[in-house]
C-alpha positions in Angstrom: -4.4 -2.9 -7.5 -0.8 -2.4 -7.1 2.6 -3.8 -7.5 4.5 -2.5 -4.6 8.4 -2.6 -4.0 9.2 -2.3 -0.4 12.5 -1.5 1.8 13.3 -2.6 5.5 15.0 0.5 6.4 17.2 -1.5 9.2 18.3 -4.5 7.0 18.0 -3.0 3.8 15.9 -5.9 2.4 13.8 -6.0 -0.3 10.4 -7.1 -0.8 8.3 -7.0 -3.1 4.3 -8.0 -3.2 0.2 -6.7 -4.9 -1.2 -4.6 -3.0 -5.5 -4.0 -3.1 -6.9 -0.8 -2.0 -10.4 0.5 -1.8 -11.5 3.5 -0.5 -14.8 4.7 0.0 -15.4 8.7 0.8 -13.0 8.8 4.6 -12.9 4.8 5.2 -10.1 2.3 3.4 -8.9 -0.8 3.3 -6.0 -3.0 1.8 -5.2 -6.9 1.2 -1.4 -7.4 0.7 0.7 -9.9 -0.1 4.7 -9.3 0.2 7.4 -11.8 -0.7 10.7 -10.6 1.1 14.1 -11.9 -0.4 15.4 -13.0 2.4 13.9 -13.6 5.9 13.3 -10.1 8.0 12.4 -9.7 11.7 9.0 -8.5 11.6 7.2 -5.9 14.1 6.2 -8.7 16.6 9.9 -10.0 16.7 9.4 -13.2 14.5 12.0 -13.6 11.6 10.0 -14.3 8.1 9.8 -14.5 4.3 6.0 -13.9 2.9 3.7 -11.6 4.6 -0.2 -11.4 4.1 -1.7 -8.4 5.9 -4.6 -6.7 6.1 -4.9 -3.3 6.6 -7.6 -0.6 8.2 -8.1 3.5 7.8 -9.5 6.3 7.8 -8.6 9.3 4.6 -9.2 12.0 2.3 -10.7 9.5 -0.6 -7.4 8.0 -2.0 -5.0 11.1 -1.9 -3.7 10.4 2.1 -4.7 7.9 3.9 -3.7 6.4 7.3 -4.0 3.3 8.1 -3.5 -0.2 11.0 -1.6 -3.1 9.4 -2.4 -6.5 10.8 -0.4 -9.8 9.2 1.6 -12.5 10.1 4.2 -9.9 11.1 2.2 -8.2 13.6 0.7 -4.6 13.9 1.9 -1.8 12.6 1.0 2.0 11.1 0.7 3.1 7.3 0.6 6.2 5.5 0.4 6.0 2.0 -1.3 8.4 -1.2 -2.7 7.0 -4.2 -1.5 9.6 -6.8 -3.5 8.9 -10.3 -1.9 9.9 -13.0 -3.7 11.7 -15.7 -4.3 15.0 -17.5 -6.0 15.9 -14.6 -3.2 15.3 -12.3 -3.6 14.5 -9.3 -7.6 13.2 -9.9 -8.7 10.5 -12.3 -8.3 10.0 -16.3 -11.9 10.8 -18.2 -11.0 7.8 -20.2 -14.0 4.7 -19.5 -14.6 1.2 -18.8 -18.2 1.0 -19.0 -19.5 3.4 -15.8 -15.4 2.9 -14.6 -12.3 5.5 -15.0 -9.5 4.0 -15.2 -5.4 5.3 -14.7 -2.5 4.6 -13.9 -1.5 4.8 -9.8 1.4 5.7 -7.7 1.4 4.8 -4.3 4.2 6.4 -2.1 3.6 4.2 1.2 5.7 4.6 4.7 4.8 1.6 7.4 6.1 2.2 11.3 6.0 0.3 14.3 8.1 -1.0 17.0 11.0 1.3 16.1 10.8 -0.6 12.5 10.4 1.4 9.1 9.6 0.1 6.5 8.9 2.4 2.6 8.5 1.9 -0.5 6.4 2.6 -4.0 3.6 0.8 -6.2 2.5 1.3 -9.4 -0.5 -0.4 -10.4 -4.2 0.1 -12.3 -7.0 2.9 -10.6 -10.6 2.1 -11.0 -13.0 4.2 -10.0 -16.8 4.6 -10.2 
């Protein structure tokens, strides 16, 4: 789970929102929720505040993964990398919780679609069995 800080490239708005990611060997999947701070024209041409998405890939486990968006917005395409950070940069902490690793994640994360761009950066809690 992730707190992300997003950027529309074209009206420089900022969002911010949690982000959920699980991925399993080459398949992944995200629940999102963003808050912009002021209303945006999404990639289906509607102008909003508060996105709720779902999202759809395929990856290398969680160091690139590329992925289908599908909200409230409309459809776009994300590339994003959950970087863990531990002493075994770039894979996961040894550290436990029960038969979990845990670390801390960065999540570098570029959306496109319908000559929008949208980027931005979460930082949030890895889990991993």
């Amino acid at each position: 789970m992730s707190l992300m800080e997003s950027r529309d490239k074209a009206s420089a708005v900022r969002g911010h929102g949690v982000d959920l990611n699980v991925a399993v060997a080459v398949f992944n999947t995200s629940l999102s929720f963003r808050h912009w701070e002021s209303d945006i024209t999404g990639w289906n041409g509607r102008r909003f505040n508060n996105e709720g998405s779902i999202y759809v890939g395929v990856g290398f486990g969680n160091l690139i993964q590329v992925q289908r968006g599908f909200s409230n917005a409309g459809t776009r395409s994300r590339i994003r990398s959950d970087i863990a950070l531990s002493e075994q940069f770039p894979f996961y902490s040894e550290e436990k919780w029960g038969r979990f690793r845990k670390g801390i994640v960065l999540t570098p994360f570029v959306e496109t679609g319908s000559g929008k761009k949208v980027y931005g950066l979460g930082i949030g809690l890895l889990v991993a069995h």
